[in-house]
VEXDREN-2710 file (C-alpha; in Angstrom, 1 decimal):
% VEXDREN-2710
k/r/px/py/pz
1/UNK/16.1/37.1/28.7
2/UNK/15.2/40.5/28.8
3/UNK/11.6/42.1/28.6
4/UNK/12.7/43.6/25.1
5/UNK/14.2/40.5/23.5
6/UNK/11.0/38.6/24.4
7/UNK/8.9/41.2/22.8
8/UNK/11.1/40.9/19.4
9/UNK/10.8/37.7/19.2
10/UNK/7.1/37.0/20.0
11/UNK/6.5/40.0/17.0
12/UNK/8.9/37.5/14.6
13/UNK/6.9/34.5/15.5
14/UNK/3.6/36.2/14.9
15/UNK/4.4/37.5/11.9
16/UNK/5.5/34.0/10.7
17/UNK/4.2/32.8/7.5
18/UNK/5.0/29.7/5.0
19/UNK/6.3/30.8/1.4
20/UNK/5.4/29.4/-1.8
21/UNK/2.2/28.5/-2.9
22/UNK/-0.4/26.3/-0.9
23/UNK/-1.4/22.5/-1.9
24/UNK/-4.6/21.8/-3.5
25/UNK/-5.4/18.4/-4.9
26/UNK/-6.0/18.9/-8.4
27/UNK/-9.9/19.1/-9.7
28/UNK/-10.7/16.0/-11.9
29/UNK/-13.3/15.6/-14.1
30/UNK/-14.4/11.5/-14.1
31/UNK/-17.5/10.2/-16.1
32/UNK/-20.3/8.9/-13.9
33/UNK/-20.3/5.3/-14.4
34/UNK/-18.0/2.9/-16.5
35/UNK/-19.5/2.9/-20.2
36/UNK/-18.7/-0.7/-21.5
37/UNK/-22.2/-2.7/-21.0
38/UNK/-21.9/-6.5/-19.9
39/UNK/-21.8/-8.5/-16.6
40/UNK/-21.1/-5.4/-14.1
41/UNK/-22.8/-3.6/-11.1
42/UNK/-21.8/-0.5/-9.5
43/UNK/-21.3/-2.4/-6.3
44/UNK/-17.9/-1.9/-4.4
45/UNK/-15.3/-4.4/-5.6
46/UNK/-14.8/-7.7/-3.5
47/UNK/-11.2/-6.8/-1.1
48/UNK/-10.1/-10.7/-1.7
49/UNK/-11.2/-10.6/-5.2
50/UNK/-9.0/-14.5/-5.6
51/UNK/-11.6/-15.8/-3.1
52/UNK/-13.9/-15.6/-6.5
53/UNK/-11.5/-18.2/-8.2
54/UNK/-12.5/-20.7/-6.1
55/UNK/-9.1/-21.8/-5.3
56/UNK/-7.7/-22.4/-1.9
57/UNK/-4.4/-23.4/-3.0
58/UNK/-3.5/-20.2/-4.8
59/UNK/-5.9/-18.3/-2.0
60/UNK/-2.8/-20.1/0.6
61/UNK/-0.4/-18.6/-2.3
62/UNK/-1.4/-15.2/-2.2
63/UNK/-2.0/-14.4/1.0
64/UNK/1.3/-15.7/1.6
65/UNK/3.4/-13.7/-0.4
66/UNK/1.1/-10.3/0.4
67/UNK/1.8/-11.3/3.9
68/UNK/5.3/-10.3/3.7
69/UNK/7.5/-13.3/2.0
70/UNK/7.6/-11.2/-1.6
71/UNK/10.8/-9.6/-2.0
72/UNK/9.3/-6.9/-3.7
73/UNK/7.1/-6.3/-0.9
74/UNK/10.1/-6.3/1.8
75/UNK/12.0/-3.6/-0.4
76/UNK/8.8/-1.2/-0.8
77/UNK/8.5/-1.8/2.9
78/UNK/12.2/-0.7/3.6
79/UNK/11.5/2.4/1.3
80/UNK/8.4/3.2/3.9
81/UNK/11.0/3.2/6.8
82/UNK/13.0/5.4/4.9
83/UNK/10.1/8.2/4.2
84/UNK/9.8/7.6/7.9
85/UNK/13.1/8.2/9.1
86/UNK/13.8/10.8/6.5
87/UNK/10.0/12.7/7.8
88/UNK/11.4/12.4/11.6
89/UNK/15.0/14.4/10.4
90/UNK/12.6/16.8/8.8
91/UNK/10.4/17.3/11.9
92/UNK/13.3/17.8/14.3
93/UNK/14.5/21.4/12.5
94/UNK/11.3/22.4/14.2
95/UNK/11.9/22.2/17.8
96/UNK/15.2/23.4/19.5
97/UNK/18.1/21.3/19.4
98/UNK/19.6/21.0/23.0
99/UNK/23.0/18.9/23.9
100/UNK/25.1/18.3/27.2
101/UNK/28.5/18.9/27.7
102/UNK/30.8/18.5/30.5
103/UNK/34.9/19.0/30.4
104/UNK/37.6/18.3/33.1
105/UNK/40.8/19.4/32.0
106/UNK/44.5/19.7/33.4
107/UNK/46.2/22.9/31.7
108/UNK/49.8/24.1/32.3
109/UNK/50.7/27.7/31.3
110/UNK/53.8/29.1/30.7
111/UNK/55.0/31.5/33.2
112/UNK/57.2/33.6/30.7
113/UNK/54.0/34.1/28.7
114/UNK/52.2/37.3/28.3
115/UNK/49.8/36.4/30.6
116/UNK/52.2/36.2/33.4
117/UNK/54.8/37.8/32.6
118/UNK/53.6/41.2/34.2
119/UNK/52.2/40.2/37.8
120/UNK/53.4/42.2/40.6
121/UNK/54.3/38.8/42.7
122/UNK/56.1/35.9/42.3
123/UNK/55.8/32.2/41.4
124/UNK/52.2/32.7/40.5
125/UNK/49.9/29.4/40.1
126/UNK/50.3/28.4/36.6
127/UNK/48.6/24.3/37.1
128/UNK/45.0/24.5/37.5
129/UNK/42.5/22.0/37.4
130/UNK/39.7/23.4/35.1
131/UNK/35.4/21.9/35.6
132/UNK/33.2/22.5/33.6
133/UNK/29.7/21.3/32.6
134/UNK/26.2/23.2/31.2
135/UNK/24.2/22.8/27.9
136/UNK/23.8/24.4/24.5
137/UNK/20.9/25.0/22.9
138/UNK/20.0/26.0/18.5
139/UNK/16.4/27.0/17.4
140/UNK/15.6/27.9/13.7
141/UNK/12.4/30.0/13.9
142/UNK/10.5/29.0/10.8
143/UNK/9.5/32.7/10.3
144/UNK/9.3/32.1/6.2
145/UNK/8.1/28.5/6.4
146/UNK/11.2/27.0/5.4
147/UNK/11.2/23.7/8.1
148/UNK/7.2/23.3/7.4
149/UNK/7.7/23.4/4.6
150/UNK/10.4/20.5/4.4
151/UNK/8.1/18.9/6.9
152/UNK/5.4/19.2/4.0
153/UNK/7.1/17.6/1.5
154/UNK/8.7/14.8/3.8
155/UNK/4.9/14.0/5.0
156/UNK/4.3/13.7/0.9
157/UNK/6.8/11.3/0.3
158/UNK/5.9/9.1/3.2
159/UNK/2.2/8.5/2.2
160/UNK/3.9/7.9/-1.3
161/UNK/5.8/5.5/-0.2
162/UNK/2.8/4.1/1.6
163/UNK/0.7/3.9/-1.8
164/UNK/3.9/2.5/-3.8
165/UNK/3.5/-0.6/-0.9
166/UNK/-0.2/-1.3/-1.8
167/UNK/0.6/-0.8/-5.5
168/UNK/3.4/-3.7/-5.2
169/UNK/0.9/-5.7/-3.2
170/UNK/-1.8/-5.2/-6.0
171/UNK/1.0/-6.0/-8.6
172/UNK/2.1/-9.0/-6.3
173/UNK/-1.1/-10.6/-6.1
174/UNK/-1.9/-10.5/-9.1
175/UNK/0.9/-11.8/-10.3
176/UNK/0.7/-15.0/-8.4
177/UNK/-2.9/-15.3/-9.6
178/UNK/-2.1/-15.4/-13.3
179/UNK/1.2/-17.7/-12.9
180/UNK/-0.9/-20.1/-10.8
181/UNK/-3.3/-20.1/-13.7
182/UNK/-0.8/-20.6/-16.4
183/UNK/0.9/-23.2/-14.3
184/UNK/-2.7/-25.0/-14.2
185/UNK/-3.5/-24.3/-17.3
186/UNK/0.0/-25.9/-18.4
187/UNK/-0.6/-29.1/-16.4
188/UNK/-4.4/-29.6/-18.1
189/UNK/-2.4/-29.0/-21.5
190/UNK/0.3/-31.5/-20.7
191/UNK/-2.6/-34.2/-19.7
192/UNK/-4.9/-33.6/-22.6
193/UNK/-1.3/-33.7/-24.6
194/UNK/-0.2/-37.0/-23.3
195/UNK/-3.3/-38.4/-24.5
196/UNK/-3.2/-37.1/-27.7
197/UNK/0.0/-38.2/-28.3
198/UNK/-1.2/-41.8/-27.5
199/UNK/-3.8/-41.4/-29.5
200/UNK/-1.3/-40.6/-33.0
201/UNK/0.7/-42.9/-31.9
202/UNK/-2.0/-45.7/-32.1
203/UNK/-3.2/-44.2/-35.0
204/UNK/0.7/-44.1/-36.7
205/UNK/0.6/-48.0/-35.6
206/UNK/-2.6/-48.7/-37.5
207/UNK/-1.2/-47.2/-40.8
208/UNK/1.8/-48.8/-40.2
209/UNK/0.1/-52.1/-40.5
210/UNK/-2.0/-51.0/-43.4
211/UNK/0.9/-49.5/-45.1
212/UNK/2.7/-53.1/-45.1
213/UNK/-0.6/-54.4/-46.1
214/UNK/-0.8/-52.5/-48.8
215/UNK/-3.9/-50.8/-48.3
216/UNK/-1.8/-47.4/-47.1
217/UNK/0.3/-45.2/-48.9
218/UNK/4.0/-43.9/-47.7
219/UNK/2.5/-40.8/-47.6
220/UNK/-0.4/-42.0/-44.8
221/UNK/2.5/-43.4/-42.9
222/UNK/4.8/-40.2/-42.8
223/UNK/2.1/-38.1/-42.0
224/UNK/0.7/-40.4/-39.2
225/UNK/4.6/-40.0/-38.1
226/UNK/5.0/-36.2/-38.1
227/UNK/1.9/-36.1/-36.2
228/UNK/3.2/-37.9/-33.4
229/UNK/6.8/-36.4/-33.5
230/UNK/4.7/-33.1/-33.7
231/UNK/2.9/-33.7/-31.1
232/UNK/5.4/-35.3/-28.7
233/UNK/7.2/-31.5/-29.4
234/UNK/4.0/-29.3/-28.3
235/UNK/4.2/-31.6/-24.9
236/UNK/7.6/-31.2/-24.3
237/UNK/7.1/-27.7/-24.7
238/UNK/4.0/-27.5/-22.6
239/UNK/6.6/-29.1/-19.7
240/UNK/8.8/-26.7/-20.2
241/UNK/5.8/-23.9/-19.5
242/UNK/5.0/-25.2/-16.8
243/UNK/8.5/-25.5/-15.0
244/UNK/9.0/-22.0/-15.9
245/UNK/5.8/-21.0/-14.6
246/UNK/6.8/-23.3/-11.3
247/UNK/10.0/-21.1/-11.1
248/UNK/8.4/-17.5/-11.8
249/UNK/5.6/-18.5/-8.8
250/UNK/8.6/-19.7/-7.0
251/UNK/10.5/-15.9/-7.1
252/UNK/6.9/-14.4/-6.3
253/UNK/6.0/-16.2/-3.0
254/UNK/10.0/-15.9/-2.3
255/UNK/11.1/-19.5/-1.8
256/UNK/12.9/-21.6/-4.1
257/UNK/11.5/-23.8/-7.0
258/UNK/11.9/-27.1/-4.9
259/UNK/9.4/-25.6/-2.0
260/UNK/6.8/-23.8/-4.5
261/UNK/6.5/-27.4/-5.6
262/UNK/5.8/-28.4/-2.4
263/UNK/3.2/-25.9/-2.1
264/UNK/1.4/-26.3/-5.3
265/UNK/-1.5/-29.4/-4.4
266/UNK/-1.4/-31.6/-7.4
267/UNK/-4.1/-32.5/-9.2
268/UNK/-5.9/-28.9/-8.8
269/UNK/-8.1/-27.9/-12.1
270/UNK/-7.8/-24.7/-14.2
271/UNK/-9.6/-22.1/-11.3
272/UNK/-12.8/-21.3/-12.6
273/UNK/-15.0/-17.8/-11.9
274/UNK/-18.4/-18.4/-9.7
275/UNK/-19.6/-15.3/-9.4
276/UNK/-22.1/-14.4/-12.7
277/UNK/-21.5/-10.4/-12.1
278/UNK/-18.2/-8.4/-11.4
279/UNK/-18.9/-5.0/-9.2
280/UNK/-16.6/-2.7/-10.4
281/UNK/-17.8/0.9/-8.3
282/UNK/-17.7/4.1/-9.9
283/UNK/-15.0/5.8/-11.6
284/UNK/-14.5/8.5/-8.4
285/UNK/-13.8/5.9/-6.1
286/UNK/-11.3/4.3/-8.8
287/UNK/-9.1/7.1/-7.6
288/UNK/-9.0/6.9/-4.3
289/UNK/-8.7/3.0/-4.5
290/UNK/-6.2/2.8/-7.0
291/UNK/-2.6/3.1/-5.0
292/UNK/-0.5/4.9/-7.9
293/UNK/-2.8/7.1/-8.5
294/UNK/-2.6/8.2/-4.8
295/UNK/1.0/8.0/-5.1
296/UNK/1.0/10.3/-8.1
297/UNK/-1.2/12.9/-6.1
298/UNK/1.5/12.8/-2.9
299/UNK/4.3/13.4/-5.6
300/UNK/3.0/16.6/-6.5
301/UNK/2.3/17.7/-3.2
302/UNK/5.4/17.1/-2.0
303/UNK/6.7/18.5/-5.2
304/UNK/4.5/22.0/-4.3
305/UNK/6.0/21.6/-0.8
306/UNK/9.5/22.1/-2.3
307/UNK/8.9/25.2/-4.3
308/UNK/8.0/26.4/-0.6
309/UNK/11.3/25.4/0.5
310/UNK/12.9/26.3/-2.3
311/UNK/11.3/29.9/-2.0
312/UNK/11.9/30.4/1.6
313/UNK/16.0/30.6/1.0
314/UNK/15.5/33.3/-0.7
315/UNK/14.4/35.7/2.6
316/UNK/16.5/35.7/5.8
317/UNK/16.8/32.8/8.3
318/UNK/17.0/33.5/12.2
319/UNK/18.6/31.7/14.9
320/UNK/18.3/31.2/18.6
321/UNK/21.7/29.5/19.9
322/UNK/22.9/30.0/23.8
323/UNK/24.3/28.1/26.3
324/UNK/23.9/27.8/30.1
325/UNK/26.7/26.2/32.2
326/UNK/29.3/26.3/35.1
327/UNK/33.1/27.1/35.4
328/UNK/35.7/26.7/37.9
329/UNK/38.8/25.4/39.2
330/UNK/37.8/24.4/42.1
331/UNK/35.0/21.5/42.7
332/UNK/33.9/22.8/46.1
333/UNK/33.3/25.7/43.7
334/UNK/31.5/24.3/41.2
335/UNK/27.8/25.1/42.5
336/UNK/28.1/28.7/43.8
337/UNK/26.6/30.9/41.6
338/UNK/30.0/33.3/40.5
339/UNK/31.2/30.0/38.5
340/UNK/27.5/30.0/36.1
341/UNK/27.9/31.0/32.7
342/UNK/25.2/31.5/30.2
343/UNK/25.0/33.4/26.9
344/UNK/21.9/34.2/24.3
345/UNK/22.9/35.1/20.9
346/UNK/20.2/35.7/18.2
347/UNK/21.7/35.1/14.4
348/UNK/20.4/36.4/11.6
349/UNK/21.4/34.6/8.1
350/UNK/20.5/37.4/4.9
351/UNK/21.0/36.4/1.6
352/UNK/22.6/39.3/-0.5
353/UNK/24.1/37.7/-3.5
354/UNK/23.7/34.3/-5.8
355/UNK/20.2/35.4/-5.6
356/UNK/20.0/34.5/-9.4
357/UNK/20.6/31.0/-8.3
358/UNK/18.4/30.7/-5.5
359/UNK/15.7/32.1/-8.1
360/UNK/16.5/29.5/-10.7
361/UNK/15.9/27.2/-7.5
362/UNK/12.6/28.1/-7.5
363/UNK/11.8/27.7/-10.9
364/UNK/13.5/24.8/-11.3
365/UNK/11.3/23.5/-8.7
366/UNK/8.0/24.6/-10.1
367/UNK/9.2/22.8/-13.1
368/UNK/9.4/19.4/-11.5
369/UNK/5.9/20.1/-9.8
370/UNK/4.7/20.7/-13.3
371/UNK/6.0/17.4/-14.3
372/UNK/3.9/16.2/-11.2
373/UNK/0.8/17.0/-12.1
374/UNK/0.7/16.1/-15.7
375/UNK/2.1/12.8/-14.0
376/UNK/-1.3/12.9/-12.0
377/UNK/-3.6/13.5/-14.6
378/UNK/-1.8/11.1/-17.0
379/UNK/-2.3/8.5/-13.6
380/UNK/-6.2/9.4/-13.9
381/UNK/-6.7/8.8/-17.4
382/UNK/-4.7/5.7/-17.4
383/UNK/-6.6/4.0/-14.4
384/UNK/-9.6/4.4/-16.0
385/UNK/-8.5/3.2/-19.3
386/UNK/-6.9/0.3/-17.8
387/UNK/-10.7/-0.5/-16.4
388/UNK/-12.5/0.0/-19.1
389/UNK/-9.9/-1.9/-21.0
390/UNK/-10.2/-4.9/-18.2
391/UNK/-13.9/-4.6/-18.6
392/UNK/-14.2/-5.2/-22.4
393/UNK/-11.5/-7.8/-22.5
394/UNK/-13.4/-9.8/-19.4
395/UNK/-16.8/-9.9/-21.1
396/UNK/-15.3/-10.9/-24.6
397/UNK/-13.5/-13.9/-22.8
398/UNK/-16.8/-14.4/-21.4
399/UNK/-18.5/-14.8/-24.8
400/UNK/-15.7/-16.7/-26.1
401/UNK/-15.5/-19.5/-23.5
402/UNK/-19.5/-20.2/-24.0
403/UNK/-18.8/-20.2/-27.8
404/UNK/-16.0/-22.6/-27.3
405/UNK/-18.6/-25.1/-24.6
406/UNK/-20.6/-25.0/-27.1
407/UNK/-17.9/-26.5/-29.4
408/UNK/-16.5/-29.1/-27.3
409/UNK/-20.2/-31.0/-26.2
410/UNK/-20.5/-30.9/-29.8
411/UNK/-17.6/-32.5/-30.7
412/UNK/-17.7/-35.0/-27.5
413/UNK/-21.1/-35.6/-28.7
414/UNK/-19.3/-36.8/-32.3
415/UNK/-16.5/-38.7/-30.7
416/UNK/-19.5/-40.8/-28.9
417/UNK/-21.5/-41.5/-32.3
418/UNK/-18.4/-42.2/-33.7
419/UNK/-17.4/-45.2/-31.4
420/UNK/-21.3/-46.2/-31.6
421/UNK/-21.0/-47.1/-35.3
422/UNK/-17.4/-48.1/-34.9
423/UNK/-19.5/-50.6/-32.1
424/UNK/-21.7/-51.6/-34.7
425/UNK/-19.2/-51.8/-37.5
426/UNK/-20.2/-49.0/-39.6
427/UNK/-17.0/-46.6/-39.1
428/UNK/-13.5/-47.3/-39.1
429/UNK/-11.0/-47.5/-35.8
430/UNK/-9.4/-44.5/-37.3
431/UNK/-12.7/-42.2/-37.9
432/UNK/-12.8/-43.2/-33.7
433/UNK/-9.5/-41.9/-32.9
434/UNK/-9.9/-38.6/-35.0
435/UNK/-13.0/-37.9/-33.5
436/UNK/-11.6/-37.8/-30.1
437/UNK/-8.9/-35.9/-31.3
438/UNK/-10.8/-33.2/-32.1
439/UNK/-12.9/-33.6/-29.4
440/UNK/-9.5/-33.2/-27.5
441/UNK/-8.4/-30.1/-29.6
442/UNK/-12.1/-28.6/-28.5
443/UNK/-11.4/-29.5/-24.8
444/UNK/-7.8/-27.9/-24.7
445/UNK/-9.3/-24.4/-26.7
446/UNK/-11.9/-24.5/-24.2
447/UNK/-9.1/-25.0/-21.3
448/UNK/-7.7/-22.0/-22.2
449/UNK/-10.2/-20.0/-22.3
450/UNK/-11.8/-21.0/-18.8
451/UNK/-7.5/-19.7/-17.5
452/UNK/-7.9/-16.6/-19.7
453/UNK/-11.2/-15.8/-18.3
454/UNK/-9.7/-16.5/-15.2
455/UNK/-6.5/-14.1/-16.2
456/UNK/-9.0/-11.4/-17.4
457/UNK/-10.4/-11.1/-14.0
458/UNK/-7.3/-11.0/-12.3
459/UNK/-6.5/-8.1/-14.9
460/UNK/-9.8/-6.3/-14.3
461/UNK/-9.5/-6.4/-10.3
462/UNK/-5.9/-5.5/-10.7
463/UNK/-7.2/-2.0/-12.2
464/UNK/-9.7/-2.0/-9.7
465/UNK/-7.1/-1.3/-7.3
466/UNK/-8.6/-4.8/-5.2
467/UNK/-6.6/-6.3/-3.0
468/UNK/-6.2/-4.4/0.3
469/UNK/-7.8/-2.8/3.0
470/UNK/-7.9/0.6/3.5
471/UNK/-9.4/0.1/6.8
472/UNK/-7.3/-2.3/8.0
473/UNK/-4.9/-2.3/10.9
474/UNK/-1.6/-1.4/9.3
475/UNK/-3.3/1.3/7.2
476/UNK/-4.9/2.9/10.4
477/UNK/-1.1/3.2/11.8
478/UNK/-0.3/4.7/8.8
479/UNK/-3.4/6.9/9.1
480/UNK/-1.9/8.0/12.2
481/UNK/1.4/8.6/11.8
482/UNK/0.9/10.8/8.7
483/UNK/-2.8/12.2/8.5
484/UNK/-3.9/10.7/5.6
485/UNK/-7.4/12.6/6.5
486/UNK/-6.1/15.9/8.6
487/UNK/-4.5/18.2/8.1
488/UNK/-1.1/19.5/8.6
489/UNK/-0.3/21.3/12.2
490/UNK/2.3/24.0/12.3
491/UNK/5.6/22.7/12.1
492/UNK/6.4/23.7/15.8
493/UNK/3.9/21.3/17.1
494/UNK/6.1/19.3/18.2
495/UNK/5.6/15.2/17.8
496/UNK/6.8/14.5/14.0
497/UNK/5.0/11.6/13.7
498/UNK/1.6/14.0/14.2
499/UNK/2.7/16.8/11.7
500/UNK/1.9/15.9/7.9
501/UNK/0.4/15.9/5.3
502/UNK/-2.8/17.4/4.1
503/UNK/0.1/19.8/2.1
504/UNK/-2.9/22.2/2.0
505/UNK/-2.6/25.0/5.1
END
């Protein structure tokens, strides 16, 4: 290459720059500290907030389908690969693209052609045996940014990917955490049901016999009736709960319904909370712990990114393509240096016309990054409305399930005065079996208010963002492949898997 060509090009590559504007992460204003009083701390939220359920069936459960058996979780996994693969095509426009070639071909000319035709001797040679071998070589200099910039916004859409995992993970988990709950809370209703149902029925055959007796009305006797046909209906209903609950756990730990019964221990109580106070951290680190939010921040950087690329067709593109190689007809031949070829041709590419289009490129583009960011800021407000939500719905269950303890040692405390006087003659075998009834009734309110505390929790961790590790193994890779905390090299740097994404240069 000569001295001059060398000096042209080192002037273009100095004089590179990236179009279109640079990434900043938007500048948003969060209060200090949650505002809705109760049983919270400012302490960072427990990573396997299910461990505080007490629970190591659904603890088995969870872990299990976060692990990797969720389908959900293998197809945000497959979109990950994807960002990857799609970040590596990205990354190789910025390094020169070199390919072999070698040829052995047999060619026949025609001796009545023009090319012999006109020799000043006979019978010339018109079979040859034709060798040939070498390499070609393309390089796009970025001059204008346009490969960093794709680079950029490739980077982007890998870490979104990334944070649209952990969001399915969150989403996951907790989803297996409330179905277990209603599946439990289902099996408690179905016991406490079954007995109640006893219960009318011995009730419907003691006004039976009163009713032939004469001391009971018809009406006593259909209504002791309805009660148990009403009753019998709420259980088979509860049944059917819980075999649709059995079914949905079933899809979410990705087996079928015959092993998720397998896995679920019988027996197992409504989980219950054991921690007094919930740590819920500050409203800043809500945003970098909840995963679409994140997601929603590397959309619009990767949407800023594309106004860059988007902006860099408008101004010329140059190319570096040559070839080096060896020709000849002889193989003894091949070597010596009269049969090397080589060429270097610098292309230029200038836009002149359909500018109006490439411009309505660009604008189009700084449209979709203004959908972006108000799809950030709407993430912002949402996550932290979806706490403080969480927040006031947990500490109401709380206040709801002591109100409802209260109720039910009342009423077991009737039930057992009741069947002390019945003991002693003073109250009726009816009175008894009421009495337990509502005791019953106060035990199955309370039930389901220990699983909606329990769902209340899952609900407030879930807008936490709890439930993985942003320090753990998998995340570090990911740390490294994509700079979650550098920033972006220039796109010539080489290794694609080091080149992205702080989008800010």
């Amino acid at each position: 290459m000569s001295p001059r060509l060398l000096a042209a090009l080192g002037v273009v590559l100095l004089g590179a720059c990236a179009v279109g504007p640079d990434y900043e992460a938007p500048k948003v204003a969060v209060p200090p500290a949650f505002v809705t009083p109760g049983q919270f701390d400012s302490g960072t939220p427990l990573l396997r907030w299910w461990q505080v359920l007490g629970d190591d069936n659904l603890t088995t459960l969870i872990e299990h389908a976060i692990g990797g058996a969720n389908l959900d979780l293998r197809s945000a996994d497959a979109h990950i690969r994807q960002a990857r693969a799609e970040l590596g095509v990205a990354g190789a426009a910025a390094v020169p693209s070199v390919n072999a070639r070698a040829q052995v071909s047999r060619d026949q000319f025609s001796r009545n052609s023009e090319l012999f035709a006109n020799l000043p001797f006979p019978n010339p040679q018109t079979l040859f045996t034709d060798y040939r071998a070498g390499f070609d070589a393309s390089w796009e200099l970025d001059v204008f940014g346009h490969t960093s910039r794709s680079i950029e916004a490739a980077g982007a859409r890998l870490q979104s990917a990334q944070a649209g995992l952990r969001d399915v993970r969150i989403a996951v988990a907790g989803e297996v955490a409330r179905t277990y709950i209603e599946l439990r809370q289902e099996e408690r209703q179905i016991a406490l049901g079954e007995a109640d149902l006893a219960g009318f029925k011995q009730s419907a055959e003691l006004v039976q016999l009163r009713f032939e007796a004469g001391s009971a009305s018809e009406l006593d006797l259909r209504r002791a009736r309805a009660y148990v046909e009403v009753q019998s209906a709420m259980l088979d209903g509860a049944r059917a709960e819980r075999a649709a609950a059995l079914d949905a756990l079933a899809v979410l730990v990705g087996v079928t319904p015959q092993e998720a019964a397998a896995l679920i221990e019988p027996g197992r109580p409504v989980p219950t909370i054991s921690a007094d106070r919930v740590a819920v951290g500050l409203p800043s680190d809500l945003l970098r712990r909840r995963p679409d939010v994140r997601r929603a921040e590397r959309d619009l950087a990767a949407a800023t990114a594309d106004i860059g690329v988007a902006t860099a067709d408008l101004y010329p593109r140059f190319q570096l393509v040559g070839n080096f190689g060896a020709e000849a007809v002889q193989p003894g031949e091949f070597g010596k240096q009269a049969s090397r070829t080589w060429s270097l041709v610098p292309q230029a590419y200038v836009p002149l016309f359909g500018r109006g289009r490439l411009t309505s490129e660009v604008t189009a583009r700084e449209a979709v990054r203004d959908v972006a960011l108000a799809g950030y800021q709407k993430a912002v407000l949402q996550a932290l409305s979806d706490v403080e939500i969480a927040m006031v719905r947990y500490d109401r269950s709380r206040a709801r399930l002591a109100s409802l303890e209260r109720a039910w040692r009342d009423l077991e405390g009737n039930a057992a005065l009741v069947r002390e006087q019945y003991q002693a003659g003073r109250s009726s075998l009816l009175d008894v079996i009421d009495a337990e009834r509502q005791a019953r009734q106060a035990e199955e309110q309370r039930i389901d208010a220990v699983g909606s505390l329990a769902t209340q929790l899952v609900a407030l961790y879930k807008a936490l963002g709890g439930g993985w590790d942003e320090a753990d193994p998998a995340a570090d890779r990911s740390a490294r492949l994509t700079g979650w905390n550098g920033s972006a090299p220039h796109a010539g740097a080489g290794v694609v898997e080091a080149i992205v994404t702080n989008p800010g240069r």
